[in-house]
C-alpha positions, 0 to 999 in steps of 0.5 A: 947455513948455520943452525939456529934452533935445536928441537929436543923431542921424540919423533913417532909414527902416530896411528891416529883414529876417530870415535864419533861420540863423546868419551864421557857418555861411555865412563860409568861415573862413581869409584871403581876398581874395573875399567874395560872399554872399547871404542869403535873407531871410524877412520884409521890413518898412520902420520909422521909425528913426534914433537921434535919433528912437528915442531921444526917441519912447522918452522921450516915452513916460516922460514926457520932452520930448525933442527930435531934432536932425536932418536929413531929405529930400525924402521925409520926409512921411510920417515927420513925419505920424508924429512929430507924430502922436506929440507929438514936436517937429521944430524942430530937424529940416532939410529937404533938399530935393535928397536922401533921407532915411537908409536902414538895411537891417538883416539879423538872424539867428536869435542876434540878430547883425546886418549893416547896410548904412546910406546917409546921404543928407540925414545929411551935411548934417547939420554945416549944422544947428547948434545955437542958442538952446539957453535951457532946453536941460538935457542933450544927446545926441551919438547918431551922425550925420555925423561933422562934426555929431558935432564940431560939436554937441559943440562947440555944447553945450560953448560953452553949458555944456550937459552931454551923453552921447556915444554914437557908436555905430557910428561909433566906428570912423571916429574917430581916437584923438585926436577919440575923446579930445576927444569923452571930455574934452568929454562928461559921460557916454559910452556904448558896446555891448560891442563898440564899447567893445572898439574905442575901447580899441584905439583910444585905448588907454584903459581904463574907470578911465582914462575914468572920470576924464574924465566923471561915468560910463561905460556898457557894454551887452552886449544879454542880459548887462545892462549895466555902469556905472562912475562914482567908482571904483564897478562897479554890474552891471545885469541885463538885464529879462526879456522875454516874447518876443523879436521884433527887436533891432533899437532896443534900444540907443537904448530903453535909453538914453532909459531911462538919460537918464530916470533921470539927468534925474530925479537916480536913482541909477545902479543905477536908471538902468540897471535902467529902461534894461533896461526899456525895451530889454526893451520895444522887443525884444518888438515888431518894429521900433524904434518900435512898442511902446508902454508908459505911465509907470505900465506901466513902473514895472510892469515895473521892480518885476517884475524888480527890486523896488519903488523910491520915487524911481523911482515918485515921478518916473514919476508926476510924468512920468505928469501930463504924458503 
């Protein structure tokens, strides 16, 4: 089968804890030259993780061929036992024997806040797995990465005519106004969370009509608060899906864009690309780590019409999916 979406990002191992307070009440307030905190967790568990790899594991459950571009270490093993065991292709993953695999530590508190302290490991050598043979290659992700990969996979898809999201992340802060600009001209569509989208406008003081004029759309999730999608010189507001039961925030965001990379590879309209993204981060937050939950085509559509209402396209393409899950 020909492959279909290309996911440039990192693949990690995330150790993922629970504080039960609120960070806030144990930061002293006012300037200081001295931080020296500890945070007595209550649960410790290790996950698969990694943009690239949620990303596509999410997708693949909709039906999608999504491919991670990647790079790994030594002690990847037993995640690649976990990706075949889940049809997820790695011929775009390098191995790189002398180092480990990423490592997240991702600490959440009781409003969902997070404080993540994130090792890159065999992700720096990341730049070295350029992107080729890209026949049959429809859309690309630029999920975060080691910032040289982030420039040259959008440079790879650029060159091949292949239309890409950028989506930086957290790495929207170690980026200059100008590579940030590049990056604006270069993609089709762009994604942020709230907060990252406060930062690249403080960086490039650009605003979303000043975005929306460079690419097809312009995505802004705010967690709990939906989402907001802008594209020709419309505002189409997303409420978030509703959840039985939060456990873990943690992959919400990149559940919600395999939902989102869903709907645009089917040709939705945005309002339904943005309701069956909420639907997917709505499933990821109910299970504790980034890819644990599991969901069919025909579930998904399940939840869509709960909280939103019945919708043909979207049923047509989930069951055009559904044959080939």
């Amino acid at each position: 089968m020909p492959t279909s979406i290309l996911v440039c990002g990192s693949i990690s191992y995330d150790t993922i804890m629970e504080f039960p307070d609120r960070f806030q009440n144990h930061i002293l307030s006012g300037d200081s030259n001295l931080l020296n905190l500890a945070f007595h967790v209550t649960t410790l568990r290790r996950e698969f993780g990694g943009c690239a790899a949620n990303i596509c594991y999410n997708m693949k459950m909709l039906g999608c061929n999504a491919v991670p571009v990647a790079t790994a270490g030594s002690d990847f093993s037993s995640y690649s036992q976990w990706l075949s065991k889940n049809s997820i292709p790695q011929q775009y993953i390098n191995i790189v024997e002398d180092c480990c695999t990423a490592q997240d530590f991702i600490t959440s508190d009781i409003d969902n806040n997070q404080i993540a302290i994130f090792y890159p490991g065999a992700m720096d050598h990341a730049c070295k797995n350029r992107l080729q043979d890209l026949e049959g290659v429809s859309i690309g992700v630029i999920s975060p990465d080691s910032i040289k990969a982030m420039r040259e996979h959008a440079l790879d898809f650029e060159n091949a005519s292949i239309p890409f999201l950028f989506d930086p992340g957290q790495t929207t802060a170690l980026f200059n106004d100008i590579e940030l600009t590049t990056f604006i001209e270069k993609a089709d569509w762009a994604i942020f969370n709230a907060y990252e989208w406060q930062v690249f406008q403080e960086k490039t003081n650009l605003n979303h009509r000043d975005v929306c004029g460079r690419v097809k759309a312009l995505i802004v999730t705010a967690g709990s608060e939906g989402s907001t999608i802008y594209h020709d010189d419309k505002v189409v507001n997303v409420p978030a899906a509703k959840v039985s039961l939060g456990k873990d925030p943690t992959g919400c965001g990149d559940a919600y864009r395999a939902g989102l990379f869903f709907g645009i590879s089917n040709n939705l309209d945005w309002e339904t690309c943005g309701r069956i993204a909420s639907v997917m981060g709505a499933y990821n937050y109910e299970s504790q780590g980034s890819q644990n939950h599991r969901l069919t085509p025909d579930e998904a559509y399940e939840r869509y019409s709960h909280n939103y209402g019945e919708n043909k396209p979207l049923l047509i393409a989930l069951q055009k999916a559904h044959q080939q899950f």
